[in-house]
C-alpha positions as CSV (number, residue, x, y, z in Angstrom):
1,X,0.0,0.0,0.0
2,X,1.5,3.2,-1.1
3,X,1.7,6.3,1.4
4,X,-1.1,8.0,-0.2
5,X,-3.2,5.0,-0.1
6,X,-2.8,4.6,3.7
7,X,-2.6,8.5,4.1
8,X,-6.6,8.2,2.7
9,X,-7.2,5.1,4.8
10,X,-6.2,6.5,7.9
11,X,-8.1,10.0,7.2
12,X,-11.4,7.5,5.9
13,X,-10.8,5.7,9.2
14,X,-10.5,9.2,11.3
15,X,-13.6,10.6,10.3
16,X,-15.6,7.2,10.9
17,X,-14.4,7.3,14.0
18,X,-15.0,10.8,14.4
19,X,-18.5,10.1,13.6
20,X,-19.0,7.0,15.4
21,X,-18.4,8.9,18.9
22,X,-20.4,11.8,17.9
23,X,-23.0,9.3,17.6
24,X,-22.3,7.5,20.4
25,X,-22.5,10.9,22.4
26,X,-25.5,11.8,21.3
27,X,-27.8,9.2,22.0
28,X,-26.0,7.8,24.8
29,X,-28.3,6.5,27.7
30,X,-27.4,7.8,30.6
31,X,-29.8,6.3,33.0
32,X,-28.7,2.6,31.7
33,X,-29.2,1.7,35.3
34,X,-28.7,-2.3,35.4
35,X,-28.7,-2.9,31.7
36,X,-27.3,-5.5,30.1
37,X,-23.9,-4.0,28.2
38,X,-21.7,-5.6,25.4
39,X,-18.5,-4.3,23.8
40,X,-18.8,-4.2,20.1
41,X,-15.3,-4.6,18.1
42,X,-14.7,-3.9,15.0
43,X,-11.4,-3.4,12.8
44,X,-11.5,-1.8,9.5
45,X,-14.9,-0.9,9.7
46,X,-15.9,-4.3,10.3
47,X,-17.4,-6.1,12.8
48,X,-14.9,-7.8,14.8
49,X,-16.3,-9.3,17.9
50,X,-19.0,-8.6,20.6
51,X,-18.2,-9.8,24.1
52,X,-21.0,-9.3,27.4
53,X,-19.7,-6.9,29.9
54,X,-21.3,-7.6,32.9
55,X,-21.3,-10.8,34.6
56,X,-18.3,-12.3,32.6
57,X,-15.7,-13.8,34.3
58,X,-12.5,-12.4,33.5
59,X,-11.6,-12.4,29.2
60,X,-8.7,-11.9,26.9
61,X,-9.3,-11.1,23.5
62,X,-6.5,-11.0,21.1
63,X,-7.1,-8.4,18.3
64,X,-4.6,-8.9,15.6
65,X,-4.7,-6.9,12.2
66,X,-1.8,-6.4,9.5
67,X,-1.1,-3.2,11.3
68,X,-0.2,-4.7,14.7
69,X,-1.9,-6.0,18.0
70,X,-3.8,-5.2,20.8
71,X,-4.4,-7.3,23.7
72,X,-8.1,-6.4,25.4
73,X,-9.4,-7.8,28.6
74,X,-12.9,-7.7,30.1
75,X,-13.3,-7.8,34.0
76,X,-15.6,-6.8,36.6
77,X,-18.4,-5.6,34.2
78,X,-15.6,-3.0,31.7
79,X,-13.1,-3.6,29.0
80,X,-9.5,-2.0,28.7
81,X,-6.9,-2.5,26.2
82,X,-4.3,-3.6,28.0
83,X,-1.1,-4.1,25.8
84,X,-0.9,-2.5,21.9
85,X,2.2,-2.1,19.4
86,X,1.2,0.8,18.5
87,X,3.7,4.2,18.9
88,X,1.5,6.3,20.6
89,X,-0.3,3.7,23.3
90,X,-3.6,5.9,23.5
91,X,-5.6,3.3,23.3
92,X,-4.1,1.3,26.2
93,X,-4.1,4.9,28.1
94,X,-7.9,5.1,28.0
95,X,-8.0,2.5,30.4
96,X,-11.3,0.8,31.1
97,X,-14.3,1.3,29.6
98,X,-17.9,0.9,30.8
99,X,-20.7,3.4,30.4
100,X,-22.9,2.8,27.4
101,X,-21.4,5.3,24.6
102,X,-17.4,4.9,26.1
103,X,-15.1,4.2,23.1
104,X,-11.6,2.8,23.1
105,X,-10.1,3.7,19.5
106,X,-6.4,2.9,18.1
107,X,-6.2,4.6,15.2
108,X,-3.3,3.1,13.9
109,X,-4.5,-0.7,14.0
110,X,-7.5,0.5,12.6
111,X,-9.4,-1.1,15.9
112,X,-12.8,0.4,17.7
113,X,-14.6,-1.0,20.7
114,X,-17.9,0.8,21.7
115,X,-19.7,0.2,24.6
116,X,-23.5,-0.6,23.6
117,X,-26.6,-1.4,25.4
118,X,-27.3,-5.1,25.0
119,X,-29.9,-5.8,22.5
């Protein structure tokens, strides 16, 4: 892939993302009370995974793209990207995750999770 090619990847992927979390934001449900929440993953755009948050025993999930790797676990109701190969770490500086509308983004592998209510 040439730079220009990932340059408009990366700026496709940005503005997803971008628009994912203004989403999320605005019809986040604050009073989600004792709802059921999942994580929703997805890489590239695409769906990835979708793992329960509450009342899973503790998870590893290994997300692995031809960008790099990030290691995400789910405990005690949240999710948090724990390790990543990416240069900047962001995504394993968000920490965890659990209110319905939270995002976890690494831009650089291309990798979202988005806290959802369960449906």
């Amino acid at each position: 892939m040439s730079g220009r090619e990932r340059y408009k990847t990366m700026a496709l992927f940005s503005i997803v993302l971008l628009l994912t979390a203004a989403l999320s934001l605005m019809f986040r449900d604050e009073n989600s009370g004792g709802r059921e929440r999942v994580a929703v993953i997805t890489v590239a755009g695409k769906p990835f995974q979708t793992v329960r948050l509450s009342g899973e025993a503790r998870r590893e999930i290994l997300v692995t793209t031809p960008d790099g790797i990030n290691r995400l676990v789910v405990a005690d109701g949240a999710i948090a990207c724990v390790e990543a190969d990416c240069p900047a770490q962001l995504c394993r500086r968000q920490g965890p995750v659990r209110d319905i509308g939270a995002v976890i983004a690494c831009l650089p592998h291309q990798m979202l999770v988005e806290v959802r209510a369960a449906p």
